[in-house]
C-alpha positions in Angstrom: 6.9 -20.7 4.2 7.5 -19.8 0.1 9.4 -16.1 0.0 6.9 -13.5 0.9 6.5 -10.2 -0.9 4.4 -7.2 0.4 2.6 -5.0 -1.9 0.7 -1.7 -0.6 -1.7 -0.3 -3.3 -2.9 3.6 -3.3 -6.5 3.3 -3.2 -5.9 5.8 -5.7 -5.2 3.6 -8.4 -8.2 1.8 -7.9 -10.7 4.6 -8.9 -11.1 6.5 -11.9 -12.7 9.6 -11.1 -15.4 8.2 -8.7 -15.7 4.9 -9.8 -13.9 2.0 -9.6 -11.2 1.2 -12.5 -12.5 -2.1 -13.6 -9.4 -2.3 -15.8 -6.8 -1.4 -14.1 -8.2 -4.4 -11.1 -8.0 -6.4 -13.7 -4.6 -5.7 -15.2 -3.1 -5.5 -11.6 -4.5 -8.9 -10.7 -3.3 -10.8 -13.2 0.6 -9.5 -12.2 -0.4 -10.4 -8.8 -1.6 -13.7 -10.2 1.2 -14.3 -12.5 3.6 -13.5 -9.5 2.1 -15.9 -6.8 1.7 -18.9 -9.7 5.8 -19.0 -9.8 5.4 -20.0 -6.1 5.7 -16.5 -4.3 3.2 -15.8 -1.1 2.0 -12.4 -1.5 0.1 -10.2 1.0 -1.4 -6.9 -0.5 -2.6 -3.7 1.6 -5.2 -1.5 -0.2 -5.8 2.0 0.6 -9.2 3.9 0.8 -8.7 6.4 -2.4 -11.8 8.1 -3.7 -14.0 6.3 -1.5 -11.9 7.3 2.1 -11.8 10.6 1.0 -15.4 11.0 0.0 -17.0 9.0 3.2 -14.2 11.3 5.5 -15.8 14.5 3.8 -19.2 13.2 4.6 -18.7 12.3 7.9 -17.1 15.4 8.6 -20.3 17.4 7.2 -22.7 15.5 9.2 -20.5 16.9 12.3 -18.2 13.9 13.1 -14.7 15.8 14.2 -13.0 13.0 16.3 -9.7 12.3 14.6 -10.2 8.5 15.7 -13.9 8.1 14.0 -12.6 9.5 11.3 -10.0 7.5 10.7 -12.6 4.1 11.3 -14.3 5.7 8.5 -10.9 5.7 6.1 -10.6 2.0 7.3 -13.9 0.4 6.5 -13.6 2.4 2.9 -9.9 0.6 2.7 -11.7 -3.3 3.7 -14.6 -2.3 1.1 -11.7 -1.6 -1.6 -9.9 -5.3 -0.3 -12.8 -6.7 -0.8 -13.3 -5.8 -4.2 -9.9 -6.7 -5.3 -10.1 -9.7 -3.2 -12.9 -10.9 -6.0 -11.2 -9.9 -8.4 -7.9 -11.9 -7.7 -10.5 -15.0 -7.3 -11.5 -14.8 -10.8 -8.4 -15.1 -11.8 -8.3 -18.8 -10.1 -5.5 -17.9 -7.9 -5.4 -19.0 -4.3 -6.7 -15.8 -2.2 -8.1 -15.8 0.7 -11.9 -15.3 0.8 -11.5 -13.3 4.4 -10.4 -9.8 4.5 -7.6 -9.4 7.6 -8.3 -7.1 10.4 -4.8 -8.0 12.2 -1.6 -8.0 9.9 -1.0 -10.9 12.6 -4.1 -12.4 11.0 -2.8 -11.7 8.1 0.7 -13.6 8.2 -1.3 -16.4 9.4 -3.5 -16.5 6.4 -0.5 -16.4 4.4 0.2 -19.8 5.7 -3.0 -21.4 3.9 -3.0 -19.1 0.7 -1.3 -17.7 -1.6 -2.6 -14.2 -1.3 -4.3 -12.1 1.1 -5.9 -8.9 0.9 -6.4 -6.4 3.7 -7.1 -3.1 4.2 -6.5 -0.8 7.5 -6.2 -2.2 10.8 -6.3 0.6 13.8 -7.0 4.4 13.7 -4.1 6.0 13.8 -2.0 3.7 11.1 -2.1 4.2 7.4 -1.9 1.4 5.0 1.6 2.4 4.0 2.8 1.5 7.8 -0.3 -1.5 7.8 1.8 -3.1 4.6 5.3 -2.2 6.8 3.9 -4.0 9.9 2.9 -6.9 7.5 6.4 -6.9 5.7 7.8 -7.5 9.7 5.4 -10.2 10.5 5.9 -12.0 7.6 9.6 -11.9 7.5 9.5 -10.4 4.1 13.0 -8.5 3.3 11.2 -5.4 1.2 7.4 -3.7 1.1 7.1 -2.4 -2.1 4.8 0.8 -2.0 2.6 1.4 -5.4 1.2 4.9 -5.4 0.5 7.6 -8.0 3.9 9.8 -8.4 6.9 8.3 -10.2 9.5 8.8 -7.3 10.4 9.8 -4.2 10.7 13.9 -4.4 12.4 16.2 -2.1 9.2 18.1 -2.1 5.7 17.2 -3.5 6.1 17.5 -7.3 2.5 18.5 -8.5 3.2 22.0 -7.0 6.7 21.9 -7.1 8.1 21.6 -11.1 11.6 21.5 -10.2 11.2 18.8 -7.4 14.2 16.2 -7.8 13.4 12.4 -7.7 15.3 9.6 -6.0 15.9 6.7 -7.7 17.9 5.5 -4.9 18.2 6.4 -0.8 17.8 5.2 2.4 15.5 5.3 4.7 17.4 8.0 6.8 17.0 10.1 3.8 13.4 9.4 3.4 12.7 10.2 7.2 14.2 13.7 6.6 11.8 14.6 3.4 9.0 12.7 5.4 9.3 14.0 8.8 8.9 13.0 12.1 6.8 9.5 12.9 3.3 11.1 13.6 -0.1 10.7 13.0 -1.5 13.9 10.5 -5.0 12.6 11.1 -7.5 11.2 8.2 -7.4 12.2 4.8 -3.7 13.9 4.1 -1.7 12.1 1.8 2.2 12.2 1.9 4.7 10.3 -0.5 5.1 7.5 2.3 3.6 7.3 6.0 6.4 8.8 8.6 4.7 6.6 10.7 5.6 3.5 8.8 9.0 4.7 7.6 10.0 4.8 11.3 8.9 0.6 11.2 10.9 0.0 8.2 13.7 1.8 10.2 13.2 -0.1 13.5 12.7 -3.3 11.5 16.0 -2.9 8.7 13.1 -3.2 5.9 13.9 -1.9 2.5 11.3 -0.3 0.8 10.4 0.5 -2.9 8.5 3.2 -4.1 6.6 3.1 -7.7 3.8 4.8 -9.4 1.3 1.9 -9.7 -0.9 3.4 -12.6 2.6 2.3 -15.0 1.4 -1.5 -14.3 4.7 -2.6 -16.1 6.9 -1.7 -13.1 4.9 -3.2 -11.0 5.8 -6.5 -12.5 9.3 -5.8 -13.2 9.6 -4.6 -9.6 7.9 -8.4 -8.3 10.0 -9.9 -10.9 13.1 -8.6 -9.4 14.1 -6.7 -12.6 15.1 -3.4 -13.0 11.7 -0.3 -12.9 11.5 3.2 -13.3 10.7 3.9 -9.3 12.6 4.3 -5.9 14.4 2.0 -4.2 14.7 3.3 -0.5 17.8 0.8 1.2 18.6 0.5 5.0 21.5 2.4 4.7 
C-alpha cells in the first residue's frame, strides 16, 4: 500500500460558534485533497466539538449519568461530524470512501480501496486522539499528526496559564508526564492529547505531531513534510 498518513481533527475546528465552519471544511479539504492527489493514502479521525459537547450536556439533563452512554453520545456526534467532512472531501473529486468506519480495523481496510477515509469514534472509553493512534498502528503509518486548537504542547493549559511554555520538540516520555497517567476522564473533558492514546503511541514507537488546525497553512506544511509552527513529539 502508497505511504499512509494519519490525521486527527478537533471537532473544534469544525464549528464556529454552533454551527458548522463551512469554510474552514472547505479549506481543510482541499489540503487533504491536494495531499492524497500526490499519491499519499490518508485516514482522518474527527472529533465531536460543539456538537459532543452540546448532545453530552443534554443527555446529561434529561438524567443520563452512565459514563459509557455518555460517551456513545460523544461518538455518534463524532460519525455525524465524519460524515459531513466525508461530503465535503467528495466534492472535491477525491477518492473517499462513502462509508463512515466503525473499526479503525475497518478503517485500514478501506484504505486499501480509497484514498481517504473518514471516521469518527469507535468504543466508549477511547477518544479520537487514541482512535487516530490506533489507526496510525493498523495502518503502519510512522506518525499521527494531531490538529487541535492551541499552538503547542504546554506544560500546563495555556488559556489559564499566561506563562505556560510550549514544546516545539519532546518525546513522548515527556508528553506522558504533562499528560498523565493512561485513563479514561469520562465524556466531555478535553486535554492537549488523550493519556490514553499517548500510552499507544508509546507501546507502538509512534511519533506524534501536535498543531493548531485553525492555522490551515501548517497543516499542509506539516503533510508536506516541511517545516510548521507546532509540536513534534519523537519516540525518544
Amino acid at each position: 500500500m502508497s505511504e499512509v498518513v494519519i490525521v486527527a481533527l478537533g471537532g473544534s475546528l469544525m464549528y464556529d460558534g454552533g454551527d458548522i465552519d463551512q469554510q474552514w471544511v472547505e479549506d481543510a479539504s482541499k489540503i487533504i485533497a491536494q495531499t492524497a492527489s500526490a499519491g499519499t493514502k490518508i485516514g482522518i479521525v474527527i472529533g465531536g466539538g460543539h456538537l459532543a459537547r452540546e448532545n453530552i450536556a443534554t443527555a446529561r439533563k434529561s438524567g443520563v449519568t452512565d459514563t459509557f452512554d455518555l460517551d456513545l453520545v460523544g461518538i455518534a456526534a463524532t460519525r455525524y461530524n465524519a460524515t459531513a467532512f466525508a461530503a465535503a472531501l467528495k466534492s472535491t473529486g477525491v477518492d473517499v470512501s462513502e462509508n463512515v468506519p466503525e473499526t479503525t480495523t475497518d478503517a485500514t481496510e478501506s484504505l486499501q480501496n480509497h484514498s481517504v477515509i473518514v471516521m469518527g469514534g469507535t468504543i466508549p472509553g477511547h477518544t479520537t486522539d487514541a482512535v487516530s493512534i490506533n489507526l496510525a498502528v493498523d495502518s503502519g503509518a510512522k506518525r499521527c499528526t494531531i490538529a487541535t486548537n492551541v499552538d503547542f504542547v504546554y506544560d500546563k493549559a495555556p488559556q489559564i496559564n499566561p506563562d505556560a511554555i510550549p514544546f516545539e520538540e519532546m518525546t513522548l516520555a515527556e508528553l506522558q508526564s504533562i499528560v498523565g497517567p493512561p485513563e479514561h476522564r469520562g465524556a466531555g473533558p478535553n486535554v492537549v492529547i488523550d493519556p490514553i492514546g499517548v500510552q499507544i503511541a508509546i507501546d507502538n514507537s509512534i511519533e506524534l505531531a501536535l498543531l493548531n488546525g485553525r492555522e490551515l497553512e501548517r497543516l499542509a506544511k506539516c503533510l508536506a513534510g516541511e517545516t510548521f509552527r507546532g509540536t513534534i513529539i519523537g519516540v525518544n
